[in-house]
N, C-alpha and C positions, 0 to 999 in steps of 0.2 A: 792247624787244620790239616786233616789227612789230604794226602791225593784223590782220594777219592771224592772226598766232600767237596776240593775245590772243584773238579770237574762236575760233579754233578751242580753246583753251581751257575757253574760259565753254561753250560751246555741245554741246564733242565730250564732253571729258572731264567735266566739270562737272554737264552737261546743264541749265543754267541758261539762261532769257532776260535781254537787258539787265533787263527789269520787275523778277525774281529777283536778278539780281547787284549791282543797283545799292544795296539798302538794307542788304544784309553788306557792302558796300564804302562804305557812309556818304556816297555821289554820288549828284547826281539822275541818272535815267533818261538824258537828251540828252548828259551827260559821260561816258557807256559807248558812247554811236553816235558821237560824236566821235572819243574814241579810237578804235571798230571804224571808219569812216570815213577815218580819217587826219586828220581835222581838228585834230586836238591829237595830239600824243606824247602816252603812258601814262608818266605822271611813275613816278620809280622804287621810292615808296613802295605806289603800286598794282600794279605789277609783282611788290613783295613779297608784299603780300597775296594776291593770284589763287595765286602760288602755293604761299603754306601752304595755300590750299583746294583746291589742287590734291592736297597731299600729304595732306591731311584731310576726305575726302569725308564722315565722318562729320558733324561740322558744319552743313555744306552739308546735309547730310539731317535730321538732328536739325532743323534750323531750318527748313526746307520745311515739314513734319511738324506744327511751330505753330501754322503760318497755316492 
């Protein structure tokens, strides 16, 4: 997955900031701007996950909704 695509991801679909995506993804904050940056490839177990949240906005909402 490009930087690109994950970001457009987290951001379009999701509507999440790295701040948001990074603690359901169990990363700190700087390993979601790396990947969106290019600085690191998005290893393929993160790729999985972005997108079950992608297919489960529920979740993503549910968990917002806590904090």
């Amino acid at each position: 997955m490009s930087p690109d695509d994950f970001r457009a991801i987290r951001a379009k679909t999701l509507g999440l900031t790295p701040y948001e995506l990074a603690p359901l993804m169990g990363v700190h904050v700087r390993t979601i701007q790396r990947w969106e940056n290019g600085e690191r490839s998005v290893p393929g177990i993160a790729v999985a996950l972005l997108e079950y949240l992608q297919r489960d906005h529920e979740l993503v909402s549910k968990r917002n909704h806590k904090n």
